[in-house]
Each structure stands twice: as C-alpha cells, then as structure tokens.
C-alpha positions as CSV (number, residue, x, y, z in Angstrom):
1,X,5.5,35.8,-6.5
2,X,2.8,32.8,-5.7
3,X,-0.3,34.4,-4.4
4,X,-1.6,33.1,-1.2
5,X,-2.8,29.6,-2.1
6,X,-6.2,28.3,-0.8
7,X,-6.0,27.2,3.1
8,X,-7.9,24.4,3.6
9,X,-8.5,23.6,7.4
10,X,-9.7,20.1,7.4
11,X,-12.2,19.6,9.4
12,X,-12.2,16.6,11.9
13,X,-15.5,14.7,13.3
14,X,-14.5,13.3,17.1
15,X,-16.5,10.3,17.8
16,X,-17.2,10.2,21.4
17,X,-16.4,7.2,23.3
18,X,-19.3,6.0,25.8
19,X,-18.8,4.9,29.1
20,X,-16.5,1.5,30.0
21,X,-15.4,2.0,26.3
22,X,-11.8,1.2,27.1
23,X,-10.3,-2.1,27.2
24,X,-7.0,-3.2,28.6
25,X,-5.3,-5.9,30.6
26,X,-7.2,-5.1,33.1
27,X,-10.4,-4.9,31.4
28,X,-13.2,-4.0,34.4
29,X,-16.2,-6.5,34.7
30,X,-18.4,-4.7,32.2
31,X,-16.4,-5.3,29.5
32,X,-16.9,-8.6,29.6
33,X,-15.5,-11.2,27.2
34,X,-18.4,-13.8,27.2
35,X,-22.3,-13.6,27.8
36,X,-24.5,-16.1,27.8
37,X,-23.8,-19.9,26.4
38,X,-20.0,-18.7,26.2
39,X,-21.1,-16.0,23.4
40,X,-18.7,-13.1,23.3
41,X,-20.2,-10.1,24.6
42,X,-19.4,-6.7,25.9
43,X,-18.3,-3.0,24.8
44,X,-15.2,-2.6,22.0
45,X,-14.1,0.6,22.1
46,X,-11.7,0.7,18.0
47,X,-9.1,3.5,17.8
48,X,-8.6,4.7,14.3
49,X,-6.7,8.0,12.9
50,X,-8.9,8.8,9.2
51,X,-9.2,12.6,9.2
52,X,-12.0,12.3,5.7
53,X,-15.6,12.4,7.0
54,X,-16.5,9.5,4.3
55,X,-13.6,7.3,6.0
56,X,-15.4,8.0,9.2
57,X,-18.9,7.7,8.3
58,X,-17.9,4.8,6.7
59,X,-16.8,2.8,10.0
60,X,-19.4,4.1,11.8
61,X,-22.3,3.0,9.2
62,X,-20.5,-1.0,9.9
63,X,-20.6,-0.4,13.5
64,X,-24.0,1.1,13.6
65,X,-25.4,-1.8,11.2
66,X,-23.4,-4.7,13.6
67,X,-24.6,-3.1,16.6
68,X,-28.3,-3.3,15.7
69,X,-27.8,-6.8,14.4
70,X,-27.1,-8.1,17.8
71,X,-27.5,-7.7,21.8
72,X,-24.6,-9.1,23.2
73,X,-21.8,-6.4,22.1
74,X,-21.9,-2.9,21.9
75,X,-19.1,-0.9,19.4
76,X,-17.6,2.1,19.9
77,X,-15.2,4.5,17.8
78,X,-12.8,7.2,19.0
79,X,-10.8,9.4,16.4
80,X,-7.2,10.0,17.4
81,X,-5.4,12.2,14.8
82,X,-2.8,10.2,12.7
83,X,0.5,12.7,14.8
84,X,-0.7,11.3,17.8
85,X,-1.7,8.1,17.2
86,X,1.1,6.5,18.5
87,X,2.1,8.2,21.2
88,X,-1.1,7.2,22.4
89,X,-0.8,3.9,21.8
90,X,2.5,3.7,23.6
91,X,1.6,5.9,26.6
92,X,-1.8,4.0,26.9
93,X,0.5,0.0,26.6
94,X,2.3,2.0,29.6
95,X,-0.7,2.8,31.5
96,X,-2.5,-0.3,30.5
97,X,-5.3,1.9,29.0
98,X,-5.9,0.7,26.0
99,X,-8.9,0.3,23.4
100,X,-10.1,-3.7,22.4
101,X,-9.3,-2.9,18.7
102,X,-7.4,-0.7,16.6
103,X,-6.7,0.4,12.8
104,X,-3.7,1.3,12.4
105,X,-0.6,2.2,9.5
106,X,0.6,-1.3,8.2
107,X,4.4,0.0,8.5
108,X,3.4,0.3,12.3
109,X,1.9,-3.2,13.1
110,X,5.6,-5.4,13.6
111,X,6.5,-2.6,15.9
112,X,3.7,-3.1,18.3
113,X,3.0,-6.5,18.2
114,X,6.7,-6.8,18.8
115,X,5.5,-4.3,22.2
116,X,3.6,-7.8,23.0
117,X,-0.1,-5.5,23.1
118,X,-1.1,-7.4,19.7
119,X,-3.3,-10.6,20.6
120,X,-2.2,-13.6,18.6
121,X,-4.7,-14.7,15.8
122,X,-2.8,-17.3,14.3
123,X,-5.8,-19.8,14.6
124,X,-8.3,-17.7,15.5
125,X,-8.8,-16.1,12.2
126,X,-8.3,-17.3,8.2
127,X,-6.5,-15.0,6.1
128,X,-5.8,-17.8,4.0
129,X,-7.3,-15.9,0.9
130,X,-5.5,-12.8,1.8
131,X,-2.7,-11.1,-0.6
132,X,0.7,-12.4,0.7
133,X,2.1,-8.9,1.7
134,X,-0.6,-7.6,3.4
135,X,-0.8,-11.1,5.4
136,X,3.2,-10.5,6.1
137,X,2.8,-7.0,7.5
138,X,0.6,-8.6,10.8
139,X,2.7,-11.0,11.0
140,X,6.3,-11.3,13.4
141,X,8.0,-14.4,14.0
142,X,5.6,-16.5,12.2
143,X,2.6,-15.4,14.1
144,X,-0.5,-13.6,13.2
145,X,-1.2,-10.3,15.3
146,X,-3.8,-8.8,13.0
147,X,-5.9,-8.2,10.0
148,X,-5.1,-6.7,6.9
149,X,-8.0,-4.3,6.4
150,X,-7.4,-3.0,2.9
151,X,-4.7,-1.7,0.7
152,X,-4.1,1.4,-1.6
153,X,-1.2,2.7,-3.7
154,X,-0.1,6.0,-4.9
155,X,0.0,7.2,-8.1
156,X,0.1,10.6,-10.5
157,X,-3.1,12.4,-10.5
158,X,-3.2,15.3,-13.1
159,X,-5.6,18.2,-14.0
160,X,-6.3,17.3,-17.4
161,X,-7.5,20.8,-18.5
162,X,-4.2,22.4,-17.1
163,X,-2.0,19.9,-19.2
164,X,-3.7,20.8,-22.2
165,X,-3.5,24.7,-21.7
166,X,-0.3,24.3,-21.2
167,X,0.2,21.9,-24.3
168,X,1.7,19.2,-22.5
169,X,1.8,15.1,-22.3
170,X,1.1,13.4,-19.1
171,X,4.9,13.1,-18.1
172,X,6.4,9.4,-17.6
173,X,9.9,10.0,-16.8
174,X,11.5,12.6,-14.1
175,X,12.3,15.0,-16.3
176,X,9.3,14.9,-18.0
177,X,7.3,15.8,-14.6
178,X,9.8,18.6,-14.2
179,X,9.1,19.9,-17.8
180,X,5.2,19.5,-17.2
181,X,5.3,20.9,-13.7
182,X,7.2,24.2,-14.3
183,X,4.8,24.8,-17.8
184,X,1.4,24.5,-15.8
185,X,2.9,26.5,-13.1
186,X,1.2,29.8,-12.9
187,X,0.9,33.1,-10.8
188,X,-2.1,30.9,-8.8
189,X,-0.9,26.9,-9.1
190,X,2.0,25.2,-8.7
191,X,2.8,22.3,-11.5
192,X,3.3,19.4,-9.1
193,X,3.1,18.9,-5.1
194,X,2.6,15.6,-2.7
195,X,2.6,15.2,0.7
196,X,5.6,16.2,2.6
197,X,5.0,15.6,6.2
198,X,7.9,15.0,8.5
199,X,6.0,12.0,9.6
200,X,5.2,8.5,8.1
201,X,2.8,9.8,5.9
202,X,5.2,12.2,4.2
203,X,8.2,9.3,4.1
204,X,5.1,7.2,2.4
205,X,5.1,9.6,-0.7
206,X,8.9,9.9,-0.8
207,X,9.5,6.6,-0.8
208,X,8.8,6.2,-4.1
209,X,11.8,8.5,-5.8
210,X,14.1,6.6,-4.1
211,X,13.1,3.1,-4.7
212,X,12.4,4.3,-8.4
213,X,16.6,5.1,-8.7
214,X,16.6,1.1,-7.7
215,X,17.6,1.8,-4.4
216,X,15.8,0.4,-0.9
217,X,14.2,2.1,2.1
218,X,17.9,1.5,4.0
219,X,19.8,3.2,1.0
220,X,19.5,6.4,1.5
221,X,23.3,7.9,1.4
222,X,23.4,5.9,-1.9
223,X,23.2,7.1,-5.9
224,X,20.1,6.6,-6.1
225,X,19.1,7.8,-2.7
226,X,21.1,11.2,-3.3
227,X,19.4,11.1,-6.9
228,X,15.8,11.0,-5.0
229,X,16.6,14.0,-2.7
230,X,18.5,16.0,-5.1
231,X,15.3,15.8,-7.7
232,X,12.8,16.8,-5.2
233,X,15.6,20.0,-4.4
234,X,15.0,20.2,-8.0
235,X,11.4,20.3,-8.0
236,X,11.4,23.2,-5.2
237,X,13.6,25.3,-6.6
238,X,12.4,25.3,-10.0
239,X,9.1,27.1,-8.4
240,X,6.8,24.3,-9.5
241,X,7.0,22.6,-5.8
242,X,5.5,24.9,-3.0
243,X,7.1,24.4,0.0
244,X,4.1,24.9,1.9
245,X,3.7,21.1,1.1
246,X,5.8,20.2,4.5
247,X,2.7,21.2,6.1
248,X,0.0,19.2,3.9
249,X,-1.2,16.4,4.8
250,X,-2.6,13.8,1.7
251,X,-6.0,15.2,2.0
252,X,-4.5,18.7,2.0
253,X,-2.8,17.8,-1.0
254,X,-6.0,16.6,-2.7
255,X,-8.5,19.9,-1.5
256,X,-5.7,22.0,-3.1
257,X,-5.7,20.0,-6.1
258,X,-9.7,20.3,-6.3
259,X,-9.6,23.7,-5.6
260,X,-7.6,24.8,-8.6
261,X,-4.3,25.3,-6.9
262,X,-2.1,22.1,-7.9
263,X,-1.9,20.8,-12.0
264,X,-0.8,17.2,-10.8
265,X,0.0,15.6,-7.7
266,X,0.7,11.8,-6.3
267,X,-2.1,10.6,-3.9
268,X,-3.8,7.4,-3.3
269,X,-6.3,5.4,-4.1
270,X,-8.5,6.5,-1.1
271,X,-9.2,10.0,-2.5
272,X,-11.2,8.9,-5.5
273,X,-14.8,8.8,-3.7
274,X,-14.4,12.0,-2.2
275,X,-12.8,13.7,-5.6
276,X,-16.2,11.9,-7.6
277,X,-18.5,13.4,-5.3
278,X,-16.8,17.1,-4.0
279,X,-16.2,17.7,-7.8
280,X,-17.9,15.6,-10.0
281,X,-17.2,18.4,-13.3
282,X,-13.0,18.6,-12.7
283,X,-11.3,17.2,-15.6
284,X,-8.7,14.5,-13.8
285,X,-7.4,11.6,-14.3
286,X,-4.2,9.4,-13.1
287,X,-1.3,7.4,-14.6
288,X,2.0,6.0,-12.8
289,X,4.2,8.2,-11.1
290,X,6.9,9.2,-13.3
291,X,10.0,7.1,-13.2
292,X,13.9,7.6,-13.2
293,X,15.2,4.0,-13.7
294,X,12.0,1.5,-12.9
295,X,8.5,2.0,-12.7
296,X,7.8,2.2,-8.6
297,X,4.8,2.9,-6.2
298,X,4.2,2.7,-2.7
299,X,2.2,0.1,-0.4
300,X,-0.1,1.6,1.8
301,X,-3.4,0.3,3.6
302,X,-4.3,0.0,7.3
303,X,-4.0,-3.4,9.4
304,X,-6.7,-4.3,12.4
305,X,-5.1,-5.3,15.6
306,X,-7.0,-7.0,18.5
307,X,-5.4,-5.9,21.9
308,X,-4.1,-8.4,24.2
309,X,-6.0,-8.8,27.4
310,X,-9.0,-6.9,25.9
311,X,-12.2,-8.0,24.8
312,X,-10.3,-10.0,22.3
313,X,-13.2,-12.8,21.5
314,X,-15.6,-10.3,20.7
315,X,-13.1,-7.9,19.2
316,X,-12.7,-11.1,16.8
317,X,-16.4,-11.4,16.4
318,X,-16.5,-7.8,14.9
319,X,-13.7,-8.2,12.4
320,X,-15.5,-11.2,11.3
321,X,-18.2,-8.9,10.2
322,X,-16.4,-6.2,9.1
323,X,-14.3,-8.3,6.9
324,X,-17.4,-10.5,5.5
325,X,-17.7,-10.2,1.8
326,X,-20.8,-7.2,0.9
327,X,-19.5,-5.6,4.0
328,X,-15.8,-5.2,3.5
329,X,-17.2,-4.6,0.1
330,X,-18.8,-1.6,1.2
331,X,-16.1,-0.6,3.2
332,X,-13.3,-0.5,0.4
333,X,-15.7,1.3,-2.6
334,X,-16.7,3.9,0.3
335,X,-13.0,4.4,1.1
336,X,-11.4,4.0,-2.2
337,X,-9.0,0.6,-0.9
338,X,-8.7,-2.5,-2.2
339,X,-9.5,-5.5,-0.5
340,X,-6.6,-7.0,1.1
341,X,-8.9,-10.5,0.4
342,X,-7.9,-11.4,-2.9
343,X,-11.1,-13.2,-3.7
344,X,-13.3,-9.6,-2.8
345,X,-10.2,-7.6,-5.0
346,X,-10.5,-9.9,-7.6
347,X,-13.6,-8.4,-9.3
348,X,-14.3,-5.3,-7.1
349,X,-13.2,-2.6,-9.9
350,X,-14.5,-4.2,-13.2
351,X,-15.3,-1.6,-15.7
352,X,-13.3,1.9,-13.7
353,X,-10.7,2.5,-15.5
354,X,-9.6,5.1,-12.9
355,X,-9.4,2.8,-9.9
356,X,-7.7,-0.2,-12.8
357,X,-4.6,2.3,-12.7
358,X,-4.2,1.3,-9.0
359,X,-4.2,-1.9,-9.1
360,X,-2.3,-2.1,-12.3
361,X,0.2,-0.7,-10.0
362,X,0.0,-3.1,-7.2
363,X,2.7,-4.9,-9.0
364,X,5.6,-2.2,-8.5
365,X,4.0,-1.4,-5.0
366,X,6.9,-1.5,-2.1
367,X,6.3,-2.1,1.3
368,X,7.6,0.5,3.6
369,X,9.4,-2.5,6.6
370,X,7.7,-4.8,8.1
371,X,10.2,-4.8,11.1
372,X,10.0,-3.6,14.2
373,X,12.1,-0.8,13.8
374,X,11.0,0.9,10.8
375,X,9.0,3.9,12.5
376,X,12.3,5.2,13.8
377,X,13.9,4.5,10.2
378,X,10.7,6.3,8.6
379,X,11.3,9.4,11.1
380,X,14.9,9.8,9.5
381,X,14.1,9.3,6.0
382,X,11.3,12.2,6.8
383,X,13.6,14.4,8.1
384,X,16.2,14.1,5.9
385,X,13.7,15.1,2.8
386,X,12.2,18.2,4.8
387,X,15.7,19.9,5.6
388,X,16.2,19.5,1.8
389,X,12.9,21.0,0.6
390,X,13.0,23.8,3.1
391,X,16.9,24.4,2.3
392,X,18.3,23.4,5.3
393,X,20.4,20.9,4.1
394,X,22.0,19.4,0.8
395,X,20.7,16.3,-0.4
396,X,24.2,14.7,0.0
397,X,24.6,15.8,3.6
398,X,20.7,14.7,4.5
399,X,21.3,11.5,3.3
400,X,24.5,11.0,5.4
401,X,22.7,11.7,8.4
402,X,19.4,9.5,7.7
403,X,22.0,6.5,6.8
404,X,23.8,7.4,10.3
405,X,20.6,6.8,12.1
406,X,19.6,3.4,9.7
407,X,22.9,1.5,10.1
408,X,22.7,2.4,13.7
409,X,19.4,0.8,14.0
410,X,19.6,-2.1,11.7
411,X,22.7,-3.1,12.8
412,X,25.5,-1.5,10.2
C-alpha cells in the first residue's frame, strides 16, 4: 500500500489587468492603434495560461523592460489557467471581448485563426528564419496568423540515485522502462509517472506511445494504437504508475519528481530552470523516451496571435521586441524553450549537455495537428487513455470509441 504521496498545490500568481486593458473589434478610443506621426500607440492587454512563477516573471520582466523603453504603448498581462483558456477565448470571440495578443498551445492556433479572431501577418512580420514546423502551425490556407514563440520537446527524466539503488540502466525500450519502473518502485515512490490530464496537456505526453508503435495521431483503434493504451494499462497495473497522475499536471509531475516521490518521469524542456534552481543537489538527468518500434517525441511550444480588430499595429510592435535576438534570448534560457528562430536556436545551448538531449530530439518530435479540428480529436484521444488508467475501459474498447469520434471529424 503507497503512502500518501506529497500534495503539491501549485501556486498561481494572477496578474491584474489595468483599466481599458481589453481589446476587441470594438476596441473603445483609448486603446488606440496609432499616436503621433502614425506611431502605434495604446494599451495591449496578452492573455497567457503558464502556471510556473519563472514563466510568469519571465513575461513580465519583457513587458516591464518594453514598457519603460517607450511612451506611446502601455502592456498588460492577465493569467488565465491553461482548463480555461479556451473557453475564454471562445466565449470572449462571442462577446467580442477579447485581449490585443495572446500565447497560446500551438495544436490550438489553426482552430482559431480558422474562428477568423487571428489577424493576418503574412507581410507584416518575417519569420523567414523560423523552423518550418513551428512557421506551419500559424499558418491556415497559406496565411500567417501568428508567431511561433518557442518550442520544447519531451523526453525521459530519471533520478539517477534511485536507478543506481536499485541497480538498474536508464531503460531504452518499453519493457525496459517497465523493468526499471517496478525495481525503483517503493513503499514512498512510484518508478515512472507523466502527465495524464484529460486535456491537451495529458494527450501531449501520450502522444508519444502511440506514434512510437508507428502509428499517427488519427490511428488510434490500430495495432499500434491498442499497443500504446494497452502498455500504459500495463504500467498502472504493475504498481509502478500511480493513478493519481490523471490529476497532475506537467508541473505536478516535476514537484513530485523533486520531492522524492517519482524515480523517472517524461517532461519537457521547460522544467529544467526551475529543477536547476529548486534543487540544485538532486542527482538527474534525461535521455529519450523509451521506444517500442521507433524513437519518438512530442512537439510542443506556444504560438503568439495578434487579435483581429485589436490593437494589432502595436500588438506587432511588441512581438517585434519580444522576439528580437538577446530578448527572446532571455526569454527561452529563463523558460527552458528553444527558439522557434533557427538562427537564435542555432547556438543558444552550446556546452549543456542536458538541454543538447532536447534538441537532439527535435528530430523525432511530432506535431500534435495543425488542423482546425484537432482540439476536439485531442479531447478523444485524452479520454480514451484516462478510462484505461483508471479501469474504466479496455484499451481495445477505448480506442474504438476515440476512432468513432476521429473518422467522424475528419471525414472517415
């Protein structure tokens, strides 16, 4: 019997919008596009979901610094937490109260710029030394609707202490991480956990399982799919996978890591700044995510969208700073993401072996869409993988509902 594991209750900073702060299509006088000599000018209010204080603090030290650079625009930064975010983008494109700028999930972006709330920046902004699938997730129909703001990538992390207690490699294959998990499994940790969220962020560290059988995001009633779901049924029911994991989010995942509860776990490339400076003695480290057929990771990283009919021009005059090289610089070593720019990415790890592993794995990366529809596909994969870790459902009968609800949307 486990005893009760460490609750970690993450704490989230609000940052409080000021006054006029909201843009829309009917964006009130204040909030004016232009100031003097045609100068873009005016509040931006930037909606953003990051629940880690560094994330937060981050963005705001940008905004603060661009702010006091200048008179003519005013930035402004309002959490909403990543299960709401967007349902409140979709009520506020119904009531037409929307911010000027937002960062958002890259699986998200063709959705709502298919919504028509996503100004067009083909032209009006050069991602022309940009990696080419970060560039394709803002784009729909040929056109630009935002900004790739960085990228990241999952891959194992272990404890390496743990590993050695318990006399083991650093697994490679599936049933390697099976064998490792259920030997560093204890009264007080569990061998192996990720995020399992029945929301985007879960279906994000899924993902991986299946497309490492060789099978796609829309093949989920498949071998390989099956495969996927019936290993992490595996996982759970050998003891070394706590269920409680349903419930953690990727930051949950990592404070129980930290905190001596979890030998190994997949997370991404955004943890590492927190994990250097929360717990600078742990004994860690991190290698691919074990594979069945092919080596496979997941393509994550967060988009900027300018709102349509918002303060667009100087929405665009703040990406062009945020983006500029020692300032997205910043950004992306604060955060733990790799520059979506290929020309900042190019030389921004030299000499960290740790953060090399990531984007070593940038090559097997997989990108969850782009297409419209692939937050409705991402709810069904999600579900299907929570009623098989909680025991509601085999994995062959989860998968033949989530296909059911993917043919139906793609067109099957």
């Amino acid at each position: 019997m486990k005893k009760g594991l460490l609750k970690i209750l993450a704490a989230t900073m609000s940052v409080a919008m000021l006054a006029g702060g909201c843009g829309s299509a009917g964006n009130s006088a204040s909030n004016g596009a232009t100031g003097e000599g045609g100068e873009a000018a005016g509040n931006v209010t930037i909606w953003y979901y990051w629940e880690t204080e560094g994330h937060q603090a981050a963005l705001n030290h940008i905004i603060e610094e661009f702010n006091n650079q200048q008179d003519d625009i005013t930035v402004e930064a309002k959490y909403v937490p990543f299960a709401d975010f967007k349902k409140q983008l979709s009520v506020g494109a119904s009531a037409g109260e929307l911010p000027d700028l937002v960062i958002l999930d890259n699986p998200d972006h063709a959705s709502y710029a298919a919504m028509g709330i996503f100004a067009d920046l083909t032209g009006r902004f050069d991602v022309s030394s940009y990696y080419e699938g970060p560039v394709n997730s803002c784009t729909l129909d040929g056109k630009l609707y935002g900004v790739p703001f960085g990228s990241n990538d999952l891959v194992l992390f272990y404890n390496e202490d743990m590993l050695e207690a318990a006399g083991c490699e650093v697994p490679t294959t599936w049933d390697e991480l099976l064998d490792v998990a259920k030997a560093t499994t204890t009264d007080n940790v569990y061998g192996f956990a990720h995020c399992a969220l029945q929301n985007e962020e879960g279906t994000f560290n899924f993902l991986p399982w299946v497309w490492s059988t060789g099978a796609t995001s829309y093949e989920i009633d498949s071998e390989g799919g099956i495969k996927a779901l019936e290993f992490e049924k595996e996982l759970v029911e050998s003891g070394a996978f706590p269920k409680e994991a349903i419930n953690w989010t990727q930051g949950d995942t990592m404070n129980q890591f930290i905190s001596g509860n979890l030998a190994m776990m997949i997370n991404g490339t955004w943890q590492i700044p927190t994990m250097r400076e929360e717990v600078p003695d742990l004994n860690w480290n991190v290698a691919p995510i074990p594979q069945d057929a092919e080596q496979a990771s997941g393509l994550g990283g967060e988009n900027y969208a300018v709102i349509a009919g918002g303060n667009e021009e100087a929405a665009i005059e703040f990406l062009q700073y945020a983006t500029s090289g020692e300032t997205c610089l910043y950004m992306m070593n604060t955060m733990g993401y790799i520059s979506a720019d290929s020309k900042i990415a190019e030389t921004q790890f030299e000499g960290d072996d740790v953060y090399q592993v990531f984007v070593d794995e940038m090559k097997y990366a997989h990108a969850r869409g782009p297409l419209p529809e692939w937050p409705d596909i991402s709810d069904a994969i999600s579900l299907a993988f929570n009623k098989v870790l909680i025991g509601d459902a085999e994995p062959a009968d989860a998968a033949k509902e989530a296909q059911a609800t993917i043919d139906s949307i793609i067109g099957k």
